[in-house]
Every structure is written in structure tokens, then in C-alpha cells.
PyMOL Python script that loads the backbone (N, CA, C, O; Angstrom):
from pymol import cmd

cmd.read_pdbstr("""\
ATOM      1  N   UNK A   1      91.426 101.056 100.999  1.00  0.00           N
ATOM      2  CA  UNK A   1      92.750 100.901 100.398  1.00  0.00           C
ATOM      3  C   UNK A   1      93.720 101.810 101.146  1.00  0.00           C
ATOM      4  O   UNK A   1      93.429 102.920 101.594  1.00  0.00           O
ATOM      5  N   UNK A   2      94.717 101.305 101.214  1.00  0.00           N
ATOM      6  CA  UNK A   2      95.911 102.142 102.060  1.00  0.00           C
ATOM      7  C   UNK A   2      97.066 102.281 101.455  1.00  0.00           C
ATOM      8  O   UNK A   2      98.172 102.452 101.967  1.00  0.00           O
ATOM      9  N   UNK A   3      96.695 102.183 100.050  1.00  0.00           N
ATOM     10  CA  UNK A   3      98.002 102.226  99.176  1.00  0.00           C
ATOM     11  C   UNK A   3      97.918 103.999  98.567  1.00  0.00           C
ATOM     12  O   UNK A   3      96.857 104.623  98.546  1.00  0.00           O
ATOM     13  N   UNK A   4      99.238 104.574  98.117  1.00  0.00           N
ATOM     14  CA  UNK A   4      99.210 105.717  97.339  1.00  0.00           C
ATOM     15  C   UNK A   4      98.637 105.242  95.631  1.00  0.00           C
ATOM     16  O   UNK A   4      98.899 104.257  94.942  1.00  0.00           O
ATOM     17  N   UNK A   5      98.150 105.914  95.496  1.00  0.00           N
ATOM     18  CA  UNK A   5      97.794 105.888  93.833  1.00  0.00           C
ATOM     19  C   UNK A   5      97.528 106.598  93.064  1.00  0.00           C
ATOM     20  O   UNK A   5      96.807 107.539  93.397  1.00  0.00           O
ATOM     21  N   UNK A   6      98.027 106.475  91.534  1.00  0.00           N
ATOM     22  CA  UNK A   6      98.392 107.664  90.964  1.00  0.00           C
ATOM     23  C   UNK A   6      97.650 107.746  89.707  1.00  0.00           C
ATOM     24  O   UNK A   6      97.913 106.974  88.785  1.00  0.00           O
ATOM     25  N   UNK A   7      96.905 108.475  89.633  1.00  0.00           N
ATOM     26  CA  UNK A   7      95.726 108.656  88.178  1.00  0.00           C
ATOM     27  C   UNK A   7      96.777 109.488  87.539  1.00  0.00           C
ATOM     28  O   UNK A   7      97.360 110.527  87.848  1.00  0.00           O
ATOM     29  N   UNK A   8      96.825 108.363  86.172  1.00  0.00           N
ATOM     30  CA  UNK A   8      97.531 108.743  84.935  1.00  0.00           C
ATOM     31  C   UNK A   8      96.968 109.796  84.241  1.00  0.00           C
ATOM     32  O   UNK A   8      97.696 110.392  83.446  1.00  0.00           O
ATOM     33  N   UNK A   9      95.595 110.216  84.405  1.00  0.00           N
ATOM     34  CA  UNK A   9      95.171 111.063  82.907  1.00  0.00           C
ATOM     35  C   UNK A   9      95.061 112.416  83.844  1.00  0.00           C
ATOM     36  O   UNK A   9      94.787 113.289  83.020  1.00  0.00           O
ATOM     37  N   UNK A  10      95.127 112.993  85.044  1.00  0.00           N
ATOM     38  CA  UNK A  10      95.272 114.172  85.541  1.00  0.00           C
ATOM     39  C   UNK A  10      96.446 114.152  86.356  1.00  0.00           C
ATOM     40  O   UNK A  10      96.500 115.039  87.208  1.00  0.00           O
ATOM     41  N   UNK A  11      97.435 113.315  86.291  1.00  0.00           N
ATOM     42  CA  UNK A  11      98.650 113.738  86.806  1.00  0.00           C
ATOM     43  C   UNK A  11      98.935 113.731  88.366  1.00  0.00           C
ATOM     44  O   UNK A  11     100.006 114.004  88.909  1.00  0.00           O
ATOM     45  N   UNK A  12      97.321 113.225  89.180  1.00  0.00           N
ATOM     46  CA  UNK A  12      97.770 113.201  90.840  1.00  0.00           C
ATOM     47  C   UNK A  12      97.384 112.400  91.387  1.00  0.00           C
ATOM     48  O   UNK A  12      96.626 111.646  90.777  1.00  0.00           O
ATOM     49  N   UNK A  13      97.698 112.098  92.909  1.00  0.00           N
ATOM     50  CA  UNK A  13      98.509 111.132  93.519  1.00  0.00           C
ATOM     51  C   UNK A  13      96.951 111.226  94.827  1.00  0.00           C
ATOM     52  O   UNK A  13      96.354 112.226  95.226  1.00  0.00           O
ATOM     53  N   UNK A  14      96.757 109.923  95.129  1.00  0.00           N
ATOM     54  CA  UNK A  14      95.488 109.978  95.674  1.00  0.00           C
ATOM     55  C   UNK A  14      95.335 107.904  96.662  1.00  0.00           C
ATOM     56  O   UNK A  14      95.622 106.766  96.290  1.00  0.00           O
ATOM     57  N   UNK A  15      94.818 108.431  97.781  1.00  0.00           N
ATOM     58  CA  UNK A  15      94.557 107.278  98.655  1.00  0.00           C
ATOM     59  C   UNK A  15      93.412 106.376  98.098  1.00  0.00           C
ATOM     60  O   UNK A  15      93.044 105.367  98.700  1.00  0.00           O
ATOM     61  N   UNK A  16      92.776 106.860  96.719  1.00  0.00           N
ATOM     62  CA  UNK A  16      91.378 105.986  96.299  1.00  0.00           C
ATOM     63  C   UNK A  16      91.708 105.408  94.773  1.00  0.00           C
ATOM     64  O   UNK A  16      92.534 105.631  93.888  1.00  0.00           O
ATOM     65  N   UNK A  17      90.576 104.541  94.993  1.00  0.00           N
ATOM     66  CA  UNK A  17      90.832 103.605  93.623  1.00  0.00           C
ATOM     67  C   UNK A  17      90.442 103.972  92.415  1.00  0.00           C
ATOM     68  O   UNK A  17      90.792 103.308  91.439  1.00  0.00           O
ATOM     69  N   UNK A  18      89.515 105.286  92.263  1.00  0.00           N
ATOM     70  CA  UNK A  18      88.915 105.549  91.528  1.00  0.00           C
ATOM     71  C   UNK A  18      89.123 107.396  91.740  1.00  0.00           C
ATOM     72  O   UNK A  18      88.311 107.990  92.449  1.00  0.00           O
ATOM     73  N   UNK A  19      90.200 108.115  91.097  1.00  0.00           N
ATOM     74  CA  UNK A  19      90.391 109.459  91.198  1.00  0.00           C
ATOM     75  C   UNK A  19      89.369 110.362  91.097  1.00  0.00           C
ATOM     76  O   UNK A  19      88.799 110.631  90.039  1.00  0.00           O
ATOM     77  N   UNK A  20      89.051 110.969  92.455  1.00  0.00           N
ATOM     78  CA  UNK A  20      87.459 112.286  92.716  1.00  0.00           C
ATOM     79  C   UNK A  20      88.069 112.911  92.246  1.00  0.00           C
ATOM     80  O   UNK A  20      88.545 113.668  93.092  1.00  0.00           O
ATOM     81  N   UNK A  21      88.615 113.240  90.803  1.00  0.00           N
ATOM     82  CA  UNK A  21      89.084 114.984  90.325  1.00  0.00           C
ATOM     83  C   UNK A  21      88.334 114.040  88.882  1.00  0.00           C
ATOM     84  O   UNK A  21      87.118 113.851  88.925  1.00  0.00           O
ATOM     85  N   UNK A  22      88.831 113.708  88.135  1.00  0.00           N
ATOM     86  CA  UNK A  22      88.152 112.806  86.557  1.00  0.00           C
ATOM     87  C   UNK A  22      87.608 111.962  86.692  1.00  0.00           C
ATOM     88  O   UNK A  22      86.970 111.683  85.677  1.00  0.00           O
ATOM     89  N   UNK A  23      87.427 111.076  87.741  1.00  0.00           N
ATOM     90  CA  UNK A  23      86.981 109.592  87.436  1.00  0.00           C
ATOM     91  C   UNK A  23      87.257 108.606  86.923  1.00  0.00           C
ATOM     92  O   UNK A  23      86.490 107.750  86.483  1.00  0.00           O
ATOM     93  N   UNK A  24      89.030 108.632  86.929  1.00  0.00           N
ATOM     94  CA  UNK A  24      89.549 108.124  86.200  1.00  0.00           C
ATOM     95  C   UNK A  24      90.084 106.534  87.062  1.00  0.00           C
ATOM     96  O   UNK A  24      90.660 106.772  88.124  1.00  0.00           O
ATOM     97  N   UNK A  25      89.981 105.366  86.796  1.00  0.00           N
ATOM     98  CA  UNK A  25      90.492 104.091  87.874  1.00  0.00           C
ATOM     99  C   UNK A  25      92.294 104.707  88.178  1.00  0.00           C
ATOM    100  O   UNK A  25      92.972 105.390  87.409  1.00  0.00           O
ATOM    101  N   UNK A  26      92.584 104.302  89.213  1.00  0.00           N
ATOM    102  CA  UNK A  26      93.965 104.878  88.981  1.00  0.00           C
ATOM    103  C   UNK A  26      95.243 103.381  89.789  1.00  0.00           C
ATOM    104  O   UNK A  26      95.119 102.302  90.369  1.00  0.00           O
ATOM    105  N   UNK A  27      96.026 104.022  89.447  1.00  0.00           N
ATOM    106  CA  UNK A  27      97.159 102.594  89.505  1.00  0.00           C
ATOM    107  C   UNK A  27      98.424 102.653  90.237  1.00  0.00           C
ATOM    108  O   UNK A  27      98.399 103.531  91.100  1.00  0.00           O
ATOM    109  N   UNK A  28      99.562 101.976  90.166  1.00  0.00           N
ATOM    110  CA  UNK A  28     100.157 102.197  91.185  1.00  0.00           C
ATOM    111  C   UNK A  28     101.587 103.308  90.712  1.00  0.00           C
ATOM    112  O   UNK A  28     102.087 103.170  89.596  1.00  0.00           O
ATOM    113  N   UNK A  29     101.973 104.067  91.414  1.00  0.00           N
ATOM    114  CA  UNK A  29     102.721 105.002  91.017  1.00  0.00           C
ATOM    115  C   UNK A  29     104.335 104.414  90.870  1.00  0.00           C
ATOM    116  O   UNK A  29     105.256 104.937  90.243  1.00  0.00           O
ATOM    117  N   UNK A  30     104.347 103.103  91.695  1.00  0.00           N
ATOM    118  CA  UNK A  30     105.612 102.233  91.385  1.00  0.00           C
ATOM    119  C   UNK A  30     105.735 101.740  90.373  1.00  0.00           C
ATOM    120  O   UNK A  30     104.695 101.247  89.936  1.00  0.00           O
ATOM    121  N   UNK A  31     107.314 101.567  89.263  1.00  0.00           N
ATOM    122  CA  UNK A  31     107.535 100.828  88.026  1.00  0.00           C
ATOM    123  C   UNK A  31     107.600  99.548  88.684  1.00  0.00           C
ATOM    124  O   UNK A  31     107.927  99.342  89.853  1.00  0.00           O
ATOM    125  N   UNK A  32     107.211  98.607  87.704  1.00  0.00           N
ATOM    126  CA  UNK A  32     107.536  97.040  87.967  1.00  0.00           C
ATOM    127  C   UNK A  32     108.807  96.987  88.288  1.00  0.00           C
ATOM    128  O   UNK A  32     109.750  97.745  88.064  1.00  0.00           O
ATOM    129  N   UNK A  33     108.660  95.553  89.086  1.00  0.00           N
ATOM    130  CA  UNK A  33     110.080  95.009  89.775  1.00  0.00           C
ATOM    131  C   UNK A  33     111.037  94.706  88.777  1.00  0.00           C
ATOM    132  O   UNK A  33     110.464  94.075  87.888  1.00  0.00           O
ATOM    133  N   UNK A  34     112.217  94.867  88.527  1.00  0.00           N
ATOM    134  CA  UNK A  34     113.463  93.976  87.505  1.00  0.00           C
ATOM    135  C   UNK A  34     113.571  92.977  88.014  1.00  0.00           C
ATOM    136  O   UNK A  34     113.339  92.532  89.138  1.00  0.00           O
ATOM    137  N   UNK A  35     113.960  92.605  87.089  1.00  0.00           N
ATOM    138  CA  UNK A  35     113.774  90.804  86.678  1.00  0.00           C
ATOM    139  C   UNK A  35     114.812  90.456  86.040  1.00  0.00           C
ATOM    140  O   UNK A  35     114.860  91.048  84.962  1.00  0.00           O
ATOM    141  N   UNK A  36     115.912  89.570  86.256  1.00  0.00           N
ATOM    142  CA  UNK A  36     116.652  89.168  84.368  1.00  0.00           C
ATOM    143  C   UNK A  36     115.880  88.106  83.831  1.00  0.00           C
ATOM    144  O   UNK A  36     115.974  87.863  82.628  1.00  0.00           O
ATOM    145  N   UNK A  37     114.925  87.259  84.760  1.00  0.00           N
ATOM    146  CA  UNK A  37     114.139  86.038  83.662  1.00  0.00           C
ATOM    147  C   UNK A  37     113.015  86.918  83.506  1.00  0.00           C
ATOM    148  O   UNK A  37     111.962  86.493  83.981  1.00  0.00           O
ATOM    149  N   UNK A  38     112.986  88.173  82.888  1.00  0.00           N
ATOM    150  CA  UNK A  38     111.735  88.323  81.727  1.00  0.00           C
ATOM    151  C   UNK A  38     111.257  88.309  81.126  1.00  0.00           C
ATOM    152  O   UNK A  38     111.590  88.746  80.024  1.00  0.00           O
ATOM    153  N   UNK A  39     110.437  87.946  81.304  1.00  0.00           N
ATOM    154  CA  UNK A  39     109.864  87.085  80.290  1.00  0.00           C
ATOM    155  C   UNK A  39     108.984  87.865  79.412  1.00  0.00           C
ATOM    156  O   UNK A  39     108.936  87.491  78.240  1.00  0.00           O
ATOM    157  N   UNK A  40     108.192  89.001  79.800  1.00  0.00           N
ATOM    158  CA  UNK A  40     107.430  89.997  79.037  1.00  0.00           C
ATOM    159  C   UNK A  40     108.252  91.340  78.233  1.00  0.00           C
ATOM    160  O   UNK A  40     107.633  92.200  77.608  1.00  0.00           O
ATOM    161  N   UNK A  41     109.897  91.322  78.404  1.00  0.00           N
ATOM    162  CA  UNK A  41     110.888  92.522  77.875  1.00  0.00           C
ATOM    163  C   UNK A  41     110.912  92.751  77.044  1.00  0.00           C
ATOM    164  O   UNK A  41     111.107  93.933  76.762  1.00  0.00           O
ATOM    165  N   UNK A  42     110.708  91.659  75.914  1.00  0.00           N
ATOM    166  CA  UNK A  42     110.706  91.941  74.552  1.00  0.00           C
ATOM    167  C   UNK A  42     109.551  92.537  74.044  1.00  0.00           C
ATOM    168  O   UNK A  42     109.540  93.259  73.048  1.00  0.00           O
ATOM    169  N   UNK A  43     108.360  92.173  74.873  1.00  0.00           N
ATOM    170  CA  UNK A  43     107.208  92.973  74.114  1.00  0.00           C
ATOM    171  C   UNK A  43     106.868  94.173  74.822  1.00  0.00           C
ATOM    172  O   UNK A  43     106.139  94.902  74.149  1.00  0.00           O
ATOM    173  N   UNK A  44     107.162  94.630  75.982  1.00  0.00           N
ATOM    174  CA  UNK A  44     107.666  95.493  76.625  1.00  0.00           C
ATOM    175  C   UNK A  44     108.091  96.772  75.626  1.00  0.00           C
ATOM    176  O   UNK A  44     107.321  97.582  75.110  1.00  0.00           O
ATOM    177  N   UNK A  45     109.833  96.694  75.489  1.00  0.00           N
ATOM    178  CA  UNK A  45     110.220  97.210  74.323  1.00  0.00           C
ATOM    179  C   UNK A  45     109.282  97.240  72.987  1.00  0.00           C
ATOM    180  O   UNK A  45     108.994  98.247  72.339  1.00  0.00           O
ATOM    181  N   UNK A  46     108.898  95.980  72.746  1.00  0.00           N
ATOM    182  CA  UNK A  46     108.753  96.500  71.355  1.00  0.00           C
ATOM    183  C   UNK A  46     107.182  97.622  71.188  1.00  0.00           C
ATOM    184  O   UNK A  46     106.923  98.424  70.291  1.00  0.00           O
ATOM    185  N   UNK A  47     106.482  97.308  72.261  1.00  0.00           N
ATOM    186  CA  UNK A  47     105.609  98.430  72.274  1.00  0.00           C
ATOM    187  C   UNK A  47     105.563  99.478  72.322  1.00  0.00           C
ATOM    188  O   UNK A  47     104.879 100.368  71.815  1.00  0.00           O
ATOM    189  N   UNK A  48     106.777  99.356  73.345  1.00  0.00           N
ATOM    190  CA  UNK A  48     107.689 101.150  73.871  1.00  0.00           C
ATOM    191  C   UNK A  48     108.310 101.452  71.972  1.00  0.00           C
ATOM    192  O   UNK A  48     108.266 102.659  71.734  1.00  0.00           O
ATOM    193  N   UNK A  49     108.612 100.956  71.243  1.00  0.00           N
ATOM    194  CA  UNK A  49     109.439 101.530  69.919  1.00  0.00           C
ATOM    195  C   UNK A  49     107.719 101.825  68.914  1.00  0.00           C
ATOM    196  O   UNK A  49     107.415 102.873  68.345  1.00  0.00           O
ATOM    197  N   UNK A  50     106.948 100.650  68.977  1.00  0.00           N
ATOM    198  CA  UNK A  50     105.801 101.331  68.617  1.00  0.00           C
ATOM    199  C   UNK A  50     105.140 102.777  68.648  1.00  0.00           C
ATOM    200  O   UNK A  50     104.774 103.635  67.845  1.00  0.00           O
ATOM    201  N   UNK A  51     105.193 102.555  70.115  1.00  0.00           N
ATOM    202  CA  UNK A  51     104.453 104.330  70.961  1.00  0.00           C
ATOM    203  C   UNK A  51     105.345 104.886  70.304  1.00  0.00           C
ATOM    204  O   UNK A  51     104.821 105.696  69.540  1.00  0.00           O
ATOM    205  N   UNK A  52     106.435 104.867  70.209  1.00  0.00           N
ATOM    206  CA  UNK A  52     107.339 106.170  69.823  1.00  0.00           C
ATOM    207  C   UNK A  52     106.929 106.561  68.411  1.00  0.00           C
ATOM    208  O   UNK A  52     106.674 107.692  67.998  1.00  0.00           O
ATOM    209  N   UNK A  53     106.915 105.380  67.734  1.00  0.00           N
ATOM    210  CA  UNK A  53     106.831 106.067  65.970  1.00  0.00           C
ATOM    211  C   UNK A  53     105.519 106.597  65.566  1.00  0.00           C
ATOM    212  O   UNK A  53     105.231 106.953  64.424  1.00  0.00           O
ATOM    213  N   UNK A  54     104.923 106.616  66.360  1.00  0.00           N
ATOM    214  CA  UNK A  54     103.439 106.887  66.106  1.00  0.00           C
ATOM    215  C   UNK A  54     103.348 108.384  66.706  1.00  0.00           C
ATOM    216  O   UNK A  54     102.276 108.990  66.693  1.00  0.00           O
TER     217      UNK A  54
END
""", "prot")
cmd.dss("prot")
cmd.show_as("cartoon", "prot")
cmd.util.cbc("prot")
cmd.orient("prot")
């Protein structure tokens, strides 16, 4: 793999698919592309207002 990637549960930034500090799978450190036909925004949001109240 020749992409940067970024393991969410220890916070760093790594050339492998699978982070040697936790073992954690890790993903891409870029936000998704904008879109105005989105089609996934609403549940998007409404998950994001979920996470929050919890």
C-alpha cells in the first residue's frame, strides 16, 4: 500500500493497513468528497446529533 493511513484509536499516521503500535485496521485520514446530490447527508447528520446526545 502506498497510501498514508491513519489509525483512529491511537491517534497516528502510518504507510500500513493494519497499525504496528495497537493493531488496530486503520483508514484513510481524508474526509469524504462533497457532494450536493447526497444522498447519505441526512443520515450522516442524524447520527452525528445521535453521537452527540449520548
Amino acid at each position: 500500500m502506498s497510501m498514508l493511513c491513519y489509525c483512529s484509536a491511537c491517534k497516528r499516521y502510518t504507510m500500513n493497513e493494519v497499525c504496528p503500535v495497537c493493531k488496530v485496521n486503520t483508514g484513510s485520514p481524508k474526509p469524504a468528497r462533497y457532494s450536493p446530490q447526497d444522498h447519505y447527508g441526512k443520515y450522516r447528520r442524524k447520527l452525528k446529533q445521535l453521537q452527540k446526545n449520548v
